[in-house]
Each structure stands twice: as structure tokens, then as C-alpha cells.
Backbone bond lengths (Angstrom), bond angles and torsions (degrees), N, CA, C in turn:
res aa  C-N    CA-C-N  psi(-1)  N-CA   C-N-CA  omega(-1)  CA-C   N-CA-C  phi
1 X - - - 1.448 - - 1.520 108.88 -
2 X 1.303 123.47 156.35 1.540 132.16 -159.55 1.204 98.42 -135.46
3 X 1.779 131.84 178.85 1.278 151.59 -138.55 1.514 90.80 -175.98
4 X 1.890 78.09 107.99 1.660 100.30 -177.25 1.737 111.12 -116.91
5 X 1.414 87.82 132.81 2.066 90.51 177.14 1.716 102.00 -104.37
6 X 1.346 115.16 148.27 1.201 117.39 -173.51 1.523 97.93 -126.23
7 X 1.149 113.60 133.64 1.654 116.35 169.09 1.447 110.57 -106.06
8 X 1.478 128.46 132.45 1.316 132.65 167.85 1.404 118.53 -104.24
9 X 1.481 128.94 107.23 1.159 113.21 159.59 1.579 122.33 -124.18
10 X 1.788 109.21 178.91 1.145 126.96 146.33 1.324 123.56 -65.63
11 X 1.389 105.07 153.07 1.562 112.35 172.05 1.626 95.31 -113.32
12 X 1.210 115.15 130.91 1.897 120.26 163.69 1.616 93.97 -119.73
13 X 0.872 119.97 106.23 1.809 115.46 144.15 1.402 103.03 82.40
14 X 1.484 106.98 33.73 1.633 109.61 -172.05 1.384 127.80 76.23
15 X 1.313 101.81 -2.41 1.879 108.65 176.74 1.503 98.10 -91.21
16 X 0.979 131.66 145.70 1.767 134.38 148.72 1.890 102.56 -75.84
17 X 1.300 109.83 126.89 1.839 104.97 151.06 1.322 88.53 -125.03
18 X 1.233 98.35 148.75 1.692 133.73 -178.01 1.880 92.48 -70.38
19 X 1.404 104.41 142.08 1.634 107.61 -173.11 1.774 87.45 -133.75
20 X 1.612 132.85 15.86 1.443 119.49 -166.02 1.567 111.94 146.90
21 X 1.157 116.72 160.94 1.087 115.55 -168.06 1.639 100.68 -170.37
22 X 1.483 100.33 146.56 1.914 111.85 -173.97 1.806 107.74 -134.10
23 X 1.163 104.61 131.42 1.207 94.88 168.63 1.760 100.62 -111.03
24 X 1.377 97.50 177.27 1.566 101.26 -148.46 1.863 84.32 -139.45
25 X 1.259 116.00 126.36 1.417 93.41 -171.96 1.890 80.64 -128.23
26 X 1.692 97.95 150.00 1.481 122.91 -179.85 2.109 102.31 52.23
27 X 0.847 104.56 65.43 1.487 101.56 156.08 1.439 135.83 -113.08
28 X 1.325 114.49 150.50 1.532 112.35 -148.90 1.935 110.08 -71.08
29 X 1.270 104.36 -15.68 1.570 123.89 -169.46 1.527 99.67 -171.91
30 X 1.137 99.95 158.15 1.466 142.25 164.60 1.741 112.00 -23.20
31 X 1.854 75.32 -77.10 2.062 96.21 169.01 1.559 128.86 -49.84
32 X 1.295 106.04 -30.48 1.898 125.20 -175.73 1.609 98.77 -90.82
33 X 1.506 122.25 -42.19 1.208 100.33 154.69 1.339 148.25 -90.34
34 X 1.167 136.36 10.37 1.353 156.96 100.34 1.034 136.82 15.69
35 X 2.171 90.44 -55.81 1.785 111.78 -166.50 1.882 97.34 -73.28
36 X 1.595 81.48 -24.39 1.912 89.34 -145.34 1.357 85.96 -78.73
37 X 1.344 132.47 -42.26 1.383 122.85 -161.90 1.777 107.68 -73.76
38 X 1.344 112.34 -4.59 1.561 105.70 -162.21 2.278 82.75 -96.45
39 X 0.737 112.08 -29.28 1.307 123.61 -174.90 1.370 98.39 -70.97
40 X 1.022 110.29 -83.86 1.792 115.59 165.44 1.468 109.26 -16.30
41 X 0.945 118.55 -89.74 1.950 137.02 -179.05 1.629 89.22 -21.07
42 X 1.414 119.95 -69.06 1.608 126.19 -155.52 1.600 92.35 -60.50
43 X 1.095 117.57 -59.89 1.875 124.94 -163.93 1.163 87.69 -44.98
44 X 1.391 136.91 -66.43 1.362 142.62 -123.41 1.657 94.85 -84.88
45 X 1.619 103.42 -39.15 1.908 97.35 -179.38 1.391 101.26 -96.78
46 X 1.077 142.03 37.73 1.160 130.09 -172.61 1.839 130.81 35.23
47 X 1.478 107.50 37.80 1.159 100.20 168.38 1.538 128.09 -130.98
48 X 1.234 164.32 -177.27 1.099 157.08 -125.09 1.461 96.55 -108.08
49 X 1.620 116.07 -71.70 1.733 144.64 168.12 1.219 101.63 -87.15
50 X 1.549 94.28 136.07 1.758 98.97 -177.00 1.557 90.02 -81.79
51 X 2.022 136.92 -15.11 1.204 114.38 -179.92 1.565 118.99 -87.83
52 X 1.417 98.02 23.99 2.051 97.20 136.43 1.236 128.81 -69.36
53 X 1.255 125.38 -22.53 1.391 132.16 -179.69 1.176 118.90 -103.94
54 X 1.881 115.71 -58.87 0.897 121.54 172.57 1.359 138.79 -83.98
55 X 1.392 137.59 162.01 1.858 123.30 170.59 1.497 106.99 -92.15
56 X 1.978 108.70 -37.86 0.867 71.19 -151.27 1.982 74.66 -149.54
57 X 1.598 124.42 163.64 1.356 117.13 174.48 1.413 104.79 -142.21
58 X 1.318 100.19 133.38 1.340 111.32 -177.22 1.788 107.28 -137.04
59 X 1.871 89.65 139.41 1.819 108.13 -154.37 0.978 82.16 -92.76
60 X 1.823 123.36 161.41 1.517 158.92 144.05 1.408 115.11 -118.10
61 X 1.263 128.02 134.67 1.392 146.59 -145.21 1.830 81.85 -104.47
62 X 1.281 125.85 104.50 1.497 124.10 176.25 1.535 130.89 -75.68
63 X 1.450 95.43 5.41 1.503 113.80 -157.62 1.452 119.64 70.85
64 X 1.404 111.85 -171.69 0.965 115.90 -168.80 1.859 126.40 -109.49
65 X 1.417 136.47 169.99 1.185 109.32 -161.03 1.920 112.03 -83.69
């Protein structure tokens, strides 16, 4: 199992800025941590879809423990 960072951002004017970020610790794949971080993101701002906030999330493989 691996240690996943998730970046969430906005897009303004074609730039992405980062609005948050999750790390995901021991997940079985890529995709499972992904699920958890898009879940995470929403809990954490209080909204349903984390793509109220965000446009767009992109994973990094954190290594391992």
C-alpha cells in the first residue's frame, strides 16, 4: 500500500491555483485514493461535491511508509 497527496484546484483564466490538498495514507491504488480524497475535500468544506470548489484534482504517488 502507498501514500497518496491529492491537490485540488481552481481554474481562473486558464491558470490552476491550488484551493487544498489531502493526503491519503496506505491506499490500495491510485483510484481508492482519489475516491477518499474527493470525499475528504467535500467533508472538510462543507459541501456535497468537492467540484464546488474545485475544477480540477490531481494525485502524487507520496512514497511509501
Amino acid at each position: 500500500m502507498s501514500n497518496y497527496r491529492i491537490d485540488f484546484a481552481r481554474e481562473i483564466l486558464g491558470v490552476p491555483f491550488t484551493v487544498g490538498s489531502v493526503g491519503i495514507q496506505r491506499a490500495r491504488d491510485p483510484e481508492r485514493a482519489l475516491r477518499a480524497a474527493e470525499l475528504r475535500f467535500a467533508r472538510q468544506h462543507g459541501v456535497g461535491d468537492w467540484r464546488e470548489r474545485a475544477d480540477r484534482a490531481v494525485i502524487a504517488e507520496a512514497g511509501r511508509p
